[in-house]
C-alpha positions, 0 to 999 in steps of 0.5 A, a space after each residue: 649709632 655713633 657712626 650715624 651721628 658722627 655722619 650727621 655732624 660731619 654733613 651738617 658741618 659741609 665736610 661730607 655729602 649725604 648719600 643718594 638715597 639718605 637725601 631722597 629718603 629725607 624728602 619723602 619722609 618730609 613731604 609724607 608729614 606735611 600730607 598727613 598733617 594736611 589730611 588730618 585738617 581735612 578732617 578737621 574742617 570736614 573737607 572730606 576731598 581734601 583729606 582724601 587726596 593729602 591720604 592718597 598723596 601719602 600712600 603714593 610717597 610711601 610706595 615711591 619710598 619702597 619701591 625706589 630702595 627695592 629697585 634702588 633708583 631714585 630718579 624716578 622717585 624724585 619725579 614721583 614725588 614731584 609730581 604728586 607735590 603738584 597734583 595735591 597742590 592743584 586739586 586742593 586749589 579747585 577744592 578750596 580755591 587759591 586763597 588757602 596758599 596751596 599753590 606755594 607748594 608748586 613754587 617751593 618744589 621747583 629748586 628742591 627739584 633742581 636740587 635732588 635731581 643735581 646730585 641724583 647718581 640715577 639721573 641721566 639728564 638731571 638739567 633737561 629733567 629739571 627743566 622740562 618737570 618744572 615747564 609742565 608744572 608751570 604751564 599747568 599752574 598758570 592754567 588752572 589759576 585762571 580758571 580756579 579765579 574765574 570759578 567758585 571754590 567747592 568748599 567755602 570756609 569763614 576767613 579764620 579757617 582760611 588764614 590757619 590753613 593758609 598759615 601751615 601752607 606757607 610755614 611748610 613751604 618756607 621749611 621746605 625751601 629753606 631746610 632743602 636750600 641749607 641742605 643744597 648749599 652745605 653739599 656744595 660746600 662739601 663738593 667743594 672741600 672734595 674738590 679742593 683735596 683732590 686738587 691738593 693731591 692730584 698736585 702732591 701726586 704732581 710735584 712730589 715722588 712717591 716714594 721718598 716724598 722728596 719733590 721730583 725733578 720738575 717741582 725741583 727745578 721751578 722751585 730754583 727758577 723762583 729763587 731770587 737769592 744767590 747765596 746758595 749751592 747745589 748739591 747732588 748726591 748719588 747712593 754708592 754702589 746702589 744697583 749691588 743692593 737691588 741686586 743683593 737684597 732685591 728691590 724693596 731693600 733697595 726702596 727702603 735705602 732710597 726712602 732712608 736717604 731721602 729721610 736723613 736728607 730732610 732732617 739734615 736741611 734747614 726750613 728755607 732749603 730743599 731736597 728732591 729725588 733727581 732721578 733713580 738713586 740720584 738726589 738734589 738738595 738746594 743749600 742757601 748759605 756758603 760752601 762751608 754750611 753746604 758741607 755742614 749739612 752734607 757732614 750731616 747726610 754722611 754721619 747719619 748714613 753711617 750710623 743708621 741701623 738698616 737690616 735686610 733678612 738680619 744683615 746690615 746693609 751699609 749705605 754711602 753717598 757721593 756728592 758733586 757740589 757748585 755754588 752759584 756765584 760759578 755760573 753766569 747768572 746763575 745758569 741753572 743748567 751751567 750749574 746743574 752741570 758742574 755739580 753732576 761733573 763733580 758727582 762722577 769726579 767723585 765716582 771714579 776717585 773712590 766713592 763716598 766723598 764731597 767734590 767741590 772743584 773741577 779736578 
């Protein structure tokens, strides 16, 4: 019960769409109260034909409603309810004559039409559908109107009874577009929230590495091009003797070292500066600020890596880095590439002289 309040609230909200057969179920359940409401006054004025259709009306709606969870399909449901919102609404129009507002239903059905049919799973074709219901309901309409105009009403009631009749007709119609119209809108509305969370993951999933969360290489470099400053390093780092540990401890040991890098690298940075997973076990932190707070924070980087606890099968797995460093003011420019260049450079001056070290000239 608390998971359908919660559901409700959420749908109300515009946070969540209503399932398919939850919003066909919400119609029919609406258009059998209005019938039997109306065959009750049927009786009440003593309009026996009037009382006889809104019952058949409901009977229909309740076997649309059974047979449409039976072979779990609501399109046709749809069109059956449609249609006999229609039908009950002419027949009673002959009977009564137009004054008594029965023809408002055939208006107030057609965007409700358009609406369930919109979001139906089971309709294939929901805008011809729409459109071709809603052209036989009008051209119908407009026929039987001349001729209810031109004819004399079957049954003939005093003008009290008239407006009362009238009355419901048209406060039911005015519910029935604006409930269905605030429905339609707050699923749009949740459409939309969906849309916008799937576009928002679809850029994570774009811009950013699955693995260690850091940005990729190409969010990496049009984060740089947007980058107005030229008070700032690159940094690129390589985790020592990475393939040994793949080799060693397998390859989620080897996952779990690039997420613990790429975590100790985060923390390690200031708000404005950025790391990214350049490639494999290699890493691109983008540092604003001198040479000297470039090594501050790769001083971080190594004395976190040093003093992190990271067991394998109760073995400690001792991580190092290797960093290559340039500033910006080396390049012309700053030529991303040229700077690029000189950092990966130093990376692999940094390789050959021993490993675990900060190079920040060419040697």
């Amino acid at each position: 019960m608390s998971g359908m309040i919660k559901k409700t609230v959420l749908i109300l909200k515009g946070k969540e769409q209503m399932a398919d057969w939850g919003r066909f179920q919400f119609l029919a359940v609406f258009l059998e109260a209005v019938h039997f409401i109306l065959a009750g006054i049927g009786l009440g004025i003593g309009c026996w034909p009037l009382a006889a259709i809104s019952l058949a009306a409901l009977a229909i709606e309740i076997a649309a409603l059974y047979f449409s969870k039976k072979f779990n399909n609501t399109f046709v449901g749809i069109s059956i309810l449609y249609f006999t919102v229609c039908i009950h609404s002419l027949v009673a129009c002959v009977v009564l004559g137009w004054t008594f507002g029965f023809s408002l239903y055939n208006l107030a059905a057609i965007p409700v039409l358009f609406y369930m049919l919109y979001f139906s799973e089971d309709a294939h074709q929901p805008k011809k559908c729409a459109l071709a219901y809603t052209a036989v309901n009008c051209i119908v309409t407009l026929v039987l109107r001349r001729y209810v105009y031109l004819g004399e009403a079957h049954y003939a009631y005093s003008r009290e009874v008239s407006f009362w009749v009238s009355f419901f007709n048209n406060l039911s119609c005015f519910l029935f577009v604006i409930i269905f119209s605030t429905m339609f809108m707050l699923e749009l509305m949740a459409n939309r929230e969906k849309l916008e969370n799937q576009a928002e993951e679809l850029k994570c999933l774009a811009d950013y590495d699955s693995l260690t969360k850091l940005r990729n290489r190409r969010s990496m470099l049009h984060v740089w091009e947007s980058v107005q400053r030229d008070d700032y390093c690159v940094v690129m780092g390589d985790i020592d003797d990475f393939k040994k540990v793949n080799d060693t401890y397998g390859h989620e040991a080897g996952d779990e070292v690039l997420k613990l890098v790429a975590s100790i690298m985060q923390n390690a940075l200031d708000s404005g500066d950025y790391a990214s997973r350049w490639g494999g076990e290699e890493f691109l932190m983008l540092v604003f600020g001198s040479a000297s707070y470039a090594l501050k924070v790769i001083g971080r980087v190594q004395r976190e890596l040093k003093n992190a606890d990271l067991a394998v099968r109760g073995k400690r797995i001792a991580v190092t880095m290797t960093f290559g460093v340039s500033e910006c003011g080396e390049a012309p420019d700053g030529n991303l590439d040229e700077l690029l260049r000189r950092a990966d450079r130093r990376l692999y001056i940094g390789k050959n002289s021993g490993k675990n070290c900060i190079i920040m000239k060419d040697e």
